[in-house]
Backbone as JSON Lines, residues from 0, in Angstrom:
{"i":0,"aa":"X","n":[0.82,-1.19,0.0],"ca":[0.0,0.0,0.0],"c":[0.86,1.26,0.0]}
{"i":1,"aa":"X","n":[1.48,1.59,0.75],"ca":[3.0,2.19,1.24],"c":[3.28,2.91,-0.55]}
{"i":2,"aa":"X","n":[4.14,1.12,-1.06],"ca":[4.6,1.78,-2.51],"c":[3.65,2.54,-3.38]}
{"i":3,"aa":"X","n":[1.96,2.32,-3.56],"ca":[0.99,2.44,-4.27],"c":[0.7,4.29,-3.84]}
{"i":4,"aa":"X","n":[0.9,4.23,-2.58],"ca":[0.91,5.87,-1.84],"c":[1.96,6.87,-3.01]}
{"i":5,"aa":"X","n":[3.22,6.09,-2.59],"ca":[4.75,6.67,-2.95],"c":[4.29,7.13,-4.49]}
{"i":6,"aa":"X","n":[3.83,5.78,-5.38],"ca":[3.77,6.26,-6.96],"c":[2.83,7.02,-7.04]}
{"i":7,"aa":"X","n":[1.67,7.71,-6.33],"ca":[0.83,8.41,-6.77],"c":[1.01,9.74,-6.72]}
{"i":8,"aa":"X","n":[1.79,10.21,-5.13],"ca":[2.37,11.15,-4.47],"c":[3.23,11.76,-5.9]}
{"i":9,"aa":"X","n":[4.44,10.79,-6.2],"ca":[5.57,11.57,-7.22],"c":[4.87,11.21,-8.14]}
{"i":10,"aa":"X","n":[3.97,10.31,-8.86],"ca":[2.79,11.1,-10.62],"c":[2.43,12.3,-10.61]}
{"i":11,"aa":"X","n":[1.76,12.52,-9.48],"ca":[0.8,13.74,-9.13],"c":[1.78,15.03,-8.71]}
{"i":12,"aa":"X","n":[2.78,14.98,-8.13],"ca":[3.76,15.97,-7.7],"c":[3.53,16.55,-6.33]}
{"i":13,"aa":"X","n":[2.23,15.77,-5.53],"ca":[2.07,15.85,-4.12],"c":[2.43,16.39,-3.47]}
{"i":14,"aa":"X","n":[3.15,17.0,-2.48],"ca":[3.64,17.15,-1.4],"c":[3.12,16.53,-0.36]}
{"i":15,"aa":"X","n":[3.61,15.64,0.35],"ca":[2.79,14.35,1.25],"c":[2.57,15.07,2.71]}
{"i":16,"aa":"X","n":[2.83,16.38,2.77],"ca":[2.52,16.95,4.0],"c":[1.02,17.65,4.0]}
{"i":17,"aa":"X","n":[0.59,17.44,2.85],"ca":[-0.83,17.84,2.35],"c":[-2.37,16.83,2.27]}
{"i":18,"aa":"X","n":[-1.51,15.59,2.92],"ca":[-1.74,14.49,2.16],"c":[-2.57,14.07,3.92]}
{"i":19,"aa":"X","n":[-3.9,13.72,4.55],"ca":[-4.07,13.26,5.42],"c":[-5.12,11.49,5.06]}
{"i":20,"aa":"X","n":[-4.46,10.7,5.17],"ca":[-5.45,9.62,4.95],"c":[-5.73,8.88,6.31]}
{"i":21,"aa":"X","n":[-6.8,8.83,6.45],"ca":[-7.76,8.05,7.03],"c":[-7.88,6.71,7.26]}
{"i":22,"aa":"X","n":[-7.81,5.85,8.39],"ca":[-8.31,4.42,8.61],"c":[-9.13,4.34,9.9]}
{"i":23,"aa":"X","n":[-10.41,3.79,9.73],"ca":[-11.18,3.68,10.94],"c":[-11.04,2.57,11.94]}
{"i":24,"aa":"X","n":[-11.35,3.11,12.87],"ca":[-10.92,2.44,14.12],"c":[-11.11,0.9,13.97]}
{"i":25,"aa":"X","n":[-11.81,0.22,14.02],"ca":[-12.09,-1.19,13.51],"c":[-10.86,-1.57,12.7]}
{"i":26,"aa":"X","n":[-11.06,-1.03,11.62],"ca":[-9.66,-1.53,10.29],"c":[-8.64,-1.6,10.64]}
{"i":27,"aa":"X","n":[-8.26,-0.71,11.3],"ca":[-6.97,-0.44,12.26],"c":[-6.52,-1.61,13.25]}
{"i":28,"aa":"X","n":[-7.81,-1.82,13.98],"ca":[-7.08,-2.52,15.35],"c":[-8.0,-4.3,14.62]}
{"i":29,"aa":"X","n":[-8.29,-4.69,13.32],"ca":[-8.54,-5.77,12.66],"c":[-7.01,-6.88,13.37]}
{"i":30,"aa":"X","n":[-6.07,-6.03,12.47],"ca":[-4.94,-6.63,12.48],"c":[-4.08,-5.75,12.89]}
{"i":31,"aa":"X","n":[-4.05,-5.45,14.51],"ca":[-3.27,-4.39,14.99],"c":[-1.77,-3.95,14.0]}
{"i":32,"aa":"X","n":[-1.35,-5.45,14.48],"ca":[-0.11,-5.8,14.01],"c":[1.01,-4.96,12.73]}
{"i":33,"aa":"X","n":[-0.33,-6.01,11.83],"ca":[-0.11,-5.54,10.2],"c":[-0.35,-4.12,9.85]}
{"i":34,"aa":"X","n":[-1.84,-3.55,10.39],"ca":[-1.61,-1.81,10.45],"c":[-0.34,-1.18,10.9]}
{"i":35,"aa":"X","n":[-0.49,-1.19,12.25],"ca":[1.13,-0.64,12.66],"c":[2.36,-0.9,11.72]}
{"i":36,"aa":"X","n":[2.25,-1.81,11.1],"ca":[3.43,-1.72,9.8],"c":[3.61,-0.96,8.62]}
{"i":37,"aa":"X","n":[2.16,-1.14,8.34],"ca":[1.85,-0.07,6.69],"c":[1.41,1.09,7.62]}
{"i":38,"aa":"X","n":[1.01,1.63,8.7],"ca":[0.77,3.01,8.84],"c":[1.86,3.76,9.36]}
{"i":39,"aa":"X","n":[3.3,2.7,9.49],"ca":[4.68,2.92,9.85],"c":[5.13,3.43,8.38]}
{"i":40,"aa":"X","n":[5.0,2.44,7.34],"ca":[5.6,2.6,6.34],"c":[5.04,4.17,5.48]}
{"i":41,"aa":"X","n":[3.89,4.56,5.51],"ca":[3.22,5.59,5.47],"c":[3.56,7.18,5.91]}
{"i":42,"aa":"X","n":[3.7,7.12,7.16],"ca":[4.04,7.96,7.91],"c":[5.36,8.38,7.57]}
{"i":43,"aa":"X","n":[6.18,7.53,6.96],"ca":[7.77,7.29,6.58],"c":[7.73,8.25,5.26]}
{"i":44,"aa":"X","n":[6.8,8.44,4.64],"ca":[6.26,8.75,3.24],"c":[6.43,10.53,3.47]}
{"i":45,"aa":"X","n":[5.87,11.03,5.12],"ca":[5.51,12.06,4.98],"c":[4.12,12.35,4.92]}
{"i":46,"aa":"X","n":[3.19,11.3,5.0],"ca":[1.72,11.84,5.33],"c":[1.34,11.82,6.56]}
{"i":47,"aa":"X","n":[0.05,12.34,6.83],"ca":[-0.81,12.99,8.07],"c":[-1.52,11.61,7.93]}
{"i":48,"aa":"X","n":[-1.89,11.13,9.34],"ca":[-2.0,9.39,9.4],"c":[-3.44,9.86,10.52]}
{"i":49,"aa":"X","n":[-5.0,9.63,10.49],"ca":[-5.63,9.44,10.94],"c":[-6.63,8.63,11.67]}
{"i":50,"aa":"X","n":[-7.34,8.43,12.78],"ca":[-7.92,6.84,13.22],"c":[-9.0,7.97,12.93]}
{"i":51,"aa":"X","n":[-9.92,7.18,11.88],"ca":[-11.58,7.88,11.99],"c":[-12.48,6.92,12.91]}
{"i":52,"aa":"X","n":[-13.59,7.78,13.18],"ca":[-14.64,7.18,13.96],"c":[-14.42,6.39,15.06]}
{"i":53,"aa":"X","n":[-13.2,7.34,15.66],"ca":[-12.55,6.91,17.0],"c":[-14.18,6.71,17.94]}
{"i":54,"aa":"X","n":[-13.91,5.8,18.88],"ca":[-14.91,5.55,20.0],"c":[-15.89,4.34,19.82]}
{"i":55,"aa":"X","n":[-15.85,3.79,18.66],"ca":[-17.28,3.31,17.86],"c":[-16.47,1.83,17.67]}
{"i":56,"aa":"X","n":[-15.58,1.42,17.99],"ca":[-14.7,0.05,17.56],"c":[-14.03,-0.45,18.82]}
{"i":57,"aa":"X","n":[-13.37,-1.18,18.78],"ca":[-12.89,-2.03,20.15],"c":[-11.36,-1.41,20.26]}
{"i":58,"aa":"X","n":[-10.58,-0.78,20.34],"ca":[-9.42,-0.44,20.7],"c":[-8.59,-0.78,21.85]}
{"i":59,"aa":"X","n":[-7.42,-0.95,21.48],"ca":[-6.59,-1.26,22.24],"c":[-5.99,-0.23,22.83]}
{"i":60,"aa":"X","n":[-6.16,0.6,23.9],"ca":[-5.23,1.73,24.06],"c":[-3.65,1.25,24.02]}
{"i":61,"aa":"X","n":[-3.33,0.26,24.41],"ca":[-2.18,-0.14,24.06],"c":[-1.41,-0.19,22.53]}
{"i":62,"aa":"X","n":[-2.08,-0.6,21.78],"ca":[-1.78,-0.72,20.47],"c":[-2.04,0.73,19.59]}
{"i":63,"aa":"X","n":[-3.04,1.42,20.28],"ca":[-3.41,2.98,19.78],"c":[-2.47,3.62,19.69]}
{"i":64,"aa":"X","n":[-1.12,3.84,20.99],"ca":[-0.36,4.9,21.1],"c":[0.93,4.1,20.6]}
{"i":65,"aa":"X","n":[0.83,2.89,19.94],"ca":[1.92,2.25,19.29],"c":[1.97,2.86,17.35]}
{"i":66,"aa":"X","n":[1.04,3.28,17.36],"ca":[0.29,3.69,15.77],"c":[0.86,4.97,15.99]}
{"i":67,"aa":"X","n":[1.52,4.75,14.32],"ca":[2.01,6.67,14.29],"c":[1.47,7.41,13.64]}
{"i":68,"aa":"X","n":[0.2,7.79,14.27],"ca":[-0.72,8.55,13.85],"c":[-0.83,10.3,14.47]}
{"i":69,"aa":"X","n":[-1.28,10.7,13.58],"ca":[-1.4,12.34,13.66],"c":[-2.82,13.13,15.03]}
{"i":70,"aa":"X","n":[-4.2,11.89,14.25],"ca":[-5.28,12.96,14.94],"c":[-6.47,11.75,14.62]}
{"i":71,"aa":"X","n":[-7.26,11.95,16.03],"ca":[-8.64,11.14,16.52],"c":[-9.46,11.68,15.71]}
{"i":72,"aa":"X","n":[-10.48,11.12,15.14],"ca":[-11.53,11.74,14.48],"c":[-12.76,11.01,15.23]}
{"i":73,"aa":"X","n":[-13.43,11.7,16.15],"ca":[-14.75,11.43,16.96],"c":[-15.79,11.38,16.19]}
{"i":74,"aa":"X","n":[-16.31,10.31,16.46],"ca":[-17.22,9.47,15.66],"c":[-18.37,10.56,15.79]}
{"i":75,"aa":"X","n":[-19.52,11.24,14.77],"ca":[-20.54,11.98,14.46],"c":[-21.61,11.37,16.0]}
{"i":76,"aa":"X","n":[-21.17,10.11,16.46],"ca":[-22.54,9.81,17.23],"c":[-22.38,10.45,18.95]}
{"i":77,"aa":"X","n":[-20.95,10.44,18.81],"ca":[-20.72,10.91,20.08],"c":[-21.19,12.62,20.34]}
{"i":78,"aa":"X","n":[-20.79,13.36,19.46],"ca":[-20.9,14.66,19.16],"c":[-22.41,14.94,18.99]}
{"i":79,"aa":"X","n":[-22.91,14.67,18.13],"ca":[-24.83,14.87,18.63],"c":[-25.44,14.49,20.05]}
{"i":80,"aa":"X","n":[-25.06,13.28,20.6],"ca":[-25.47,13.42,22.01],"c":[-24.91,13.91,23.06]}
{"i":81,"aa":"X","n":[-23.96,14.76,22.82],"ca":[-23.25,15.25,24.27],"c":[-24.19,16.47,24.89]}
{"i":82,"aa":"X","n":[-24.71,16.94,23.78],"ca":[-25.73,18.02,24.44],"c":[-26.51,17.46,25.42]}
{"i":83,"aa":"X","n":[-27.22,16.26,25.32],"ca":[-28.35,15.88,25.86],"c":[-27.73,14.8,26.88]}
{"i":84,"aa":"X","n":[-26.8,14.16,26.7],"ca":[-26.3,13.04,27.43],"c":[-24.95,13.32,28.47]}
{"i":85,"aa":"X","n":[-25.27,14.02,29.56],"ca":[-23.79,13.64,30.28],"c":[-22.92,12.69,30.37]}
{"i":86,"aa":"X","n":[-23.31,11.22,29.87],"ca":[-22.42,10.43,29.64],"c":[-21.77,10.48,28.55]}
{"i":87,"aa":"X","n":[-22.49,10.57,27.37],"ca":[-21.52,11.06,26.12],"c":[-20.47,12.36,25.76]}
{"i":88,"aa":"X","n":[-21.2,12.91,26.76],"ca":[-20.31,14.41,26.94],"c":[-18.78,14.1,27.38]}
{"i":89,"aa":"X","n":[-18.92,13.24,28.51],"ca":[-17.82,12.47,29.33],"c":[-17.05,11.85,28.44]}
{"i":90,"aa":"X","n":[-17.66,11.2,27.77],"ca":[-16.66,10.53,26.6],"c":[-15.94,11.11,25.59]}
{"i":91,"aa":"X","n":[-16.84,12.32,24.98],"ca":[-15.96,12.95,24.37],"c":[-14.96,13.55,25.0]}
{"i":92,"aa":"X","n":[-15.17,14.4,26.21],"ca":[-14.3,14.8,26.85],"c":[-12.92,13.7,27.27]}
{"i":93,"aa":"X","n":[-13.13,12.49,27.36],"ca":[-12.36,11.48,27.89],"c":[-11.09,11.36,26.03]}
{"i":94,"aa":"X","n":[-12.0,11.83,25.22],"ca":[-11.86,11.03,24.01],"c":[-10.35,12.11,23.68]}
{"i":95,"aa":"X","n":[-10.9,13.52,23.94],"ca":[-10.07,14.93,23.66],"c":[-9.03,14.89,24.59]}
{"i":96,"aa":"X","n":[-8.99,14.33,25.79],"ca":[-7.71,14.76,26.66],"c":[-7.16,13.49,26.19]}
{"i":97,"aa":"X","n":[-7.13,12.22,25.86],"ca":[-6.5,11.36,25.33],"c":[-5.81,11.8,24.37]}
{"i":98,"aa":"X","n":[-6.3,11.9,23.4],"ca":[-5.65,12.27,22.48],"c":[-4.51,13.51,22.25]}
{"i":99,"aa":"X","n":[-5.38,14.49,23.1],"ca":[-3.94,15.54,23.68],"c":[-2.69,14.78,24.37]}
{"i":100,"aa":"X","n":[-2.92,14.39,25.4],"ca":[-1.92,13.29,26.17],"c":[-1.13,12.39,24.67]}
{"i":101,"aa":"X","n":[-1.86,11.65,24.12],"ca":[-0.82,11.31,23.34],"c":[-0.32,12.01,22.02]}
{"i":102,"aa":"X","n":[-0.44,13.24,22.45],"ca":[0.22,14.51,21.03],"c":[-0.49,14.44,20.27]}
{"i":103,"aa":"X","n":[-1.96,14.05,19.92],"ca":[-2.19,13.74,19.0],"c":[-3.51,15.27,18.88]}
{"i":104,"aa":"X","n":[-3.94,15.48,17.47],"ca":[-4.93,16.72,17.67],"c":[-6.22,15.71,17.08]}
{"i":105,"aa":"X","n":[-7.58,16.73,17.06],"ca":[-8.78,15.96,17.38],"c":[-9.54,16.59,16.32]}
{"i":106,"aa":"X","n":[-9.8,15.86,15.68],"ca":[-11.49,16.26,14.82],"c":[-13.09,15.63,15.09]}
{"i":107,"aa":"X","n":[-13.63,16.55,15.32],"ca":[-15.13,16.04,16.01],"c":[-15.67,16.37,14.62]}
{"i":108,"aa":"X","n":[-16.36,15.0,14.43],"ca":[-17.19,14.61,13.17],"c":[-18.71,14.9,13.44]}
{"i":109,"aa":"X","n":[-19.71,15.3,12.2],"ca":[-20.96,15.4,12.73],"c":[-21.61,16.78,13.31]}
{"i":110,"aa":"X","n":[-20.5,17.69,13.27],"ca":[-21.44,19.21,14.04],"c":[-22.23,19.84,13.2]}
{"i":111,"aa":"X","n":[-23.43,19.53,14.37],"ca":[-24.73,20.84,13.48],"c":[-25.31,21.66,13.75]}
{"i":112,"aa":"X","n":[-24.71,21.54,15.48],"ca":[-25.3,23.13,16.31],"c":[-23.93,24.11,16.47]}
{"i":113,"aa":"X","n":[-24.35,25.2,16.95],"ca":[-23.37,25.92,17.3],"c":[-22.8,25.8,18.86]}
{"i":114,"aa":"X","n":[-24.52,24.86,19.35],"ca":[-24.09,24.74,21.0],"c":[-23.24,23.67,20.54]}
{"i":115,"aa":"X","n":[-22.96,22.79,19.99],"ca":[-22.16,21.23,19.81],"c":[-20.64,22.03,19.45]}
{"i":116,"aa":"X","n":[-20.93,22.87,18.87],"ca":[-19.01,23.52,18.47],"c":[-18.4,24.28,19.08]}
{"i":117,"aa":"X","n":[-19.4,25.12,19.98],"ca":[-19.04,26.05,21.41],"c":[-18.53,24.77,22.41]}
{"i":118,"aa":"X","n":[-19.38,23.72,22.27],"ca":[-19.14,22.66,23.97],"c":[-17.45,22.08,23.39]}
{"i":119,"aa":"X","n":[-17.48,21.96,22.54],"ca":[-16.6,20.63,21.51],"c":[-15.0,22.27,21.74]}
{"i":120,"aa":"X","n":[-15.36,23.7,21.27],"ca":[-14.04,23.88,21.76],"c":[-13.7,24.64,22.82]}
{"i":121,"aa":"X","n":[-14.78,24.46,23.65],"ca":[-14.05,24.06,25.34],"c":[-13.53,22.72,25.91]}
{"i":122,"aa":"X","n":[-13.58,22.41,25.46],"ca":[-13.05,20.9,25.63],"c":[-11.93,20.52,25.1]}
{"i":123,"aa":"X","n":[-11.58,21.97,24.3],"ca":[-10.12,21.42,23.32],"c":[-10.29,21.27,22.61]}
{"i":124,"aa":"X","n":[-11.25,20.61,21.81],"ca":[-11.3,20.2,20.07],"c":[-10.88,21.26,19.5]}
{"i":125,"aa":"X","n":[-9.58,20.71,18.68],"ca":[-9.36,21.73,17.5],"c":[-9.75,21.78,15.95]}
{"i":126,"aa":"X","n":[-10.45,20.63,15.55],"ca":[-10.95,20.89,14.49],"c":[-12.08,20.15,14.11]}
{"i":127,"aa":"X","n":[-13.37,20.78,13.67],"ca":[-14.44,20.0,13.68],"c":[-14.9,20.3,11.96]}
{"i":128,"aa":"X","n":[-16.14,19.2,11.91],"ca":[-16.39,19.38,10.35],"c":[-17.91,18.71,11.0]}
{"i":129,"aa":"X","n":[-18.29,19.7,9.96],"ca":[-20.68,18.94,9.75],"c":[-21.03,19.4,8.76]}
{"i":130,"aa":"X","n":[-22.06,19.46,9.33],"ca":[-23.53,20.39,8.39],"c":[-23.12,21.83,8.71]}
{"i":131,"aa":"X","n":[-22.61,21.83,9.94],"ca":[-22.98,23.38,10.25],"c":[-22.17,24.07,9.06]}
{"i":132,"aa":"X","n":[-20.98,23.49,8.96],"ca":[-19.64,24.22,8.36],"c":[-20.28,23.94,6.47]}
{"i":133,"aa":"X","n":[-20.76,23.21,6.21],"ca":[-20.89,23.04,4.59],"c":[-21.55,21.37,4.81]}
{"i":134,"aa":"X","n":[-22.55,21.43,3.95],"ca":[-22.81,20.03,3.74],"c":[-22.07,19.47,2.29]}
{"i":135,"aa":"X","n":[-21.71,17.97,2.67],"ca":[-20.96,17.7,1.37],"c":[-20.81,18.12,-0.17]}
{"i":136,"aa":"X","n":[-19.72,18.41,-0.64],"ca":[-19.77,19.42,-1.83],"c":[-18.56,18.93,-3.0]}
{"i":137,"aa":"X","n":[-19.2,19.14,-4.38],"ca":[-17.59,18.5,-4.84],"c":[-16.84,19.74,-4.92]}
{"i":138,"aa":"X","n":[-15.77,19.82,-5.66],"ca":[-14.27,20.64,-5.53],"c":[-14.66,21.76,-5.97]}
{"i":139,"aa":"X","n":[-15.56,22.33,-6.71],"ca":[-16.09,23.39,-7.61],"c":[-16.41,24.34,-6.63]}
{"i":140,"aa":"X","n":[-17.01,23.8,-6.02],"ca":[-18.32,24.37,-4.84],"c":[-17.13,24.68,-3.76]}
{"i":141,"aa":"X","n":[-16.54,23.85,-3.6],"ca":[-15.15,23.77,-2.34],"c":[-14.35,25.22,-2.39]}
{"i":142,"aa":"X","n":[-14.48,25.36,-3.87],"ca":[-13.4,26.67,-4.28],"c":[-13.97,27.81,-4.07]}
{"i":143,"aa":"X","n":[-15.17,27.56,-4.22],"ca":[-16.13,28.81,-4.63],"c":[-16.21,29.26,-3.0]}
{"i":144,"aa":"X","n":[-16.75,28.21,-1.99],"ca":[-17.02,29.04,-0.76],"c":[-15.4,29.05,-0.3]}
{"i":145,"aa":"X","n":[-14.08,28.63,-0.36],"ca":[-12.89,28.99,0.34],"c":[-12.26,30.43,-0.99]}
{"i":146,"aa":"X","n":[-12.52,30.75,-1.68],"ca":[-12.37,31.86,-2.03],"c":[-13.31,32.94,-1.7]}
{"i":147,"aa":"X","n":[-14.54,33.03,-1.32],"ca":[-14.9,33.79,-0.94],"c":[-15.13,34.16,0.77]}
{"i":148,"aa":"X","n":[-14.55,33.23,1.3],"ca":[-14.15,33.11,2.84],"c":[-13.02,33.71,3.19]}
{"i":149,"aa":"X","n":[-12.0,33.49,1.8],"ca":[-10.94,33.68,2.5],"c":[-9.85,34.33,1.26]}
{"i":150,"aa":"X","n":[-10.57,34.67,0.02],"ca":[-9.38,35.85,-0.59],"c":[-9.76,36.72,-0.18]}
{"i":151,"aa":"X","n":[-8.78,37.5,0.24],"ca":[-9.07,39.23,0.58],"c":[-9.11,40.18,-0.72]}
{"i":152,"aa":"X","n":[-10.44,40.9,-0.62],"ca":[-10.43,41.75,-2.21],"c":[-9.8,42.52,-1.57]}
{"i":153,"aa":"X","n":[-9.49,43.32,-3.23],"ca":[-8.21,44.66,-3.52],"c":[-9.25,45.58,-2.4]}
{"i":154,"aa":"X","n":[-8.89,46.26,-1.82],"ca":[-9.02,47.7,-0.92],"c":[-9.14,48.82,-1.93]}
{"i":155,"aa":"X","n":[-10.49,48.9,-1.15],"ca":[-10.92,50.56,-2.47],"c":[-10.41,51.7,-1.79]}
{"i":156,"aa":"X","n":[-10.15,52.5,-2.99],"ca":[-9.65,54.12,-2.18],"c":[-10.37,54.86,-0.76]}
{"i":157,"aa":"X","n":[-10.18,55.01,0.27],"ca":[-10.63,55.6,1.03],"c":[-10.81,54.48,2.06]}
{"i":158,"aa":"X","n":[-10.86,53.14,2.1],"ca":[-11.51,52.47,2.72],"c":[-9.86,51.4,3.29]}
{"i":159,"aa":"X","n":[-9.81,51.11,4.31],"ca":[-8.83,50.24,5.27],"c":[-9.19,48.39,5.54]}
């Protein structure tokens, strides 16, 4: 998998620090073993190495902080009930200082309130993605709202 990464990276002219791929928690800890090898060999590459839908699979914390991975991605189910559920709240919270503790940064999957992204970054979460932020979009649409978010127009005369 590793080499199949490598030839696509130098076809394409990549820069692999741009590059974040994803394996969900389940897939991951399938064959602890064999992951920890290709997400070794990976990481070796220069990419951003993710566990998605952290919380939702059987994990090994042992084998978790053996994985050289970048950032937790909190499963969408945890994040809708923390409003309503003090136990799920707990978990996410349990889910965010883990992952700080092991260097790692956090994406909360699933936000669609503003109370869920206010609670999510007191808690630390540094990066979240939902509905609230854009519902799924292809690359066209991608450009259209990050250019108008975020080029700064020319400054008219008189104006700062």
């Amino acid at each position: 998998m590793a080499c199949q990464i490598s030839e696509i990276l130098q076809q394409t002219g990549t820069d692999p620090r741009w590059v974040d791929l994803e394996i969900t928690e389940n897939t991951a800890m399938d064959d602890a073993d064999r992951s920890s090898v290709i997400l070794s060999e990976l990481k070796a590459l220069g990419v951003r190495l993710s566990i998605d839908d952290f919380g939702t699979g059987y994990s090994s914390l042992s084998r978790l902080r053996r994985f050289p991975v970048d950032t937790l991605k909190i499963d969408r189910s945890f994040v809708s009930g923390m409003a309503s559920d003090t136990e799920t709240h707990e978990i996410v919270r349990i889910i965010i200082i883990l992952a700080h503790t092991l260097g790692l940064k956090v994406v909360a999957e699933g936000i669609e309130t503003e109370e869920q992204m206010e609670m999510l970054k007191r808690l630390g979460c540094e990066i979240g993605q939902g509905y609230l932020f854009s519902k799924p979009s292809d690359a066209a649409t991608i450009e259209r709202i990050l250019a108008a978010k975020y080029v700064t127009q020319p400054s008219r005369p008189g104006r700062t």
